[in-house]
C-alpha positions as CSV (number, residue, x, y, z in Angstrom):
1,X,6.0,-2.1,-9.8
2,X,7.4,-4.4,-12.4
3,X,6.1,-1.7,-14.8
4,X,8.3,1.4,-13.3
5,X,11.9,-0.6,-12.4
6,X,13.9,1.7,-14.7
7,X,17.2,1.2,-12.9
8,X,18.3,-2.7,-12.6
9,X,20.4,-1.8,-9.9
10,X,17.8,-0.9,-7.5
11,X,15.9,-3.7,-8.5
12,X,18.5,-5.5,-8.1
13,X,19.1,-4.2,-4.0
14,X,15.3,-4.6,-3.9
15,X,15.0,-8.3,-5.0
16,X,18.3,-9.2,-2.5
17,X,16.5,-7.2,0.6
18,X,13.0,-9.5,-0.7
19,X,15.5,-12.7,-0.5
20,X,16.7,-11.9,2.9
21,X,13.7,-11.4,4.5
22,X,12.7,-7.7,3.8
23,X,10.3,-6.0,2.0
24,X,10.1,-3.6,-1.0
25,X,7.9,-0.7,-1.7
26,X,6.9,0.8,-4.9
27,X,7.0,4.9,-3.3
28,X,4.5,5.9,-5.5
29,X,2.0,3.0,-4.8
30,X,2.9,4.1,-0.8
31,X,2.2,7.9,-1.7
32,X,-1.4,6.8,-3.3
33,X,-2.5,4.7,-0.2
34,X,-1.3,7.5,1.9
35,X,-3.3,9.9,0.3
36,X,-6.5,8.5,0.9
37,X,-8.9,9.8,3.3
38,X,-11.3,6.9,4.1
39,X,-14.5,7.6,6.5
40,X,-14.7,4.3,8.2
41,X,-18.4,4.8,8.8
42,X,-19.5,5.2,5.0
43,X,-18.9,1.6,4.9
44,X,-20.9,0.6,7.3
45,X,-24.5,-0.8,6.7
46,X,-27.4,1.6,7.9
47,X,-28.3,-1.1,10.7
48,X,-24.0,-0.8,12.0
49,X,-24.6,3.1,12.2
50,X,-27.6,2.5,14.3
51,X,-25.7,-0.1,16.6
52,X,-22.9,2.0,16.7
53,X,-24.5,5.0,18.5
């Protein structure tokens, strides 16, 4: 994120929402781990997917 603040007053309202408890996204690291698809099951071991069934 650090890499992409371009305006200092939105960092700024991002660093005093941080300092009172919030939270602060980076929308485009949000839109990348939205757009995954993962299969759950292609991480499983071959003895999981046995157990599984």
């Amino acid at each position: 994120m650090k890499d992409r603040v371009g305006d200092v007053d939105d960092f700024l309202v991002a660093l005093a929402d941080v300092a009172d408890g919030g939270t602060s996204l980076d929308p485009q690291v949000v839109g990348q781990l939205m757009g995954r698809r993962r299969d759950p099951v292609a991480t499983l071991t071959p003895r999981e997917r046995r157990c599984s069934r």
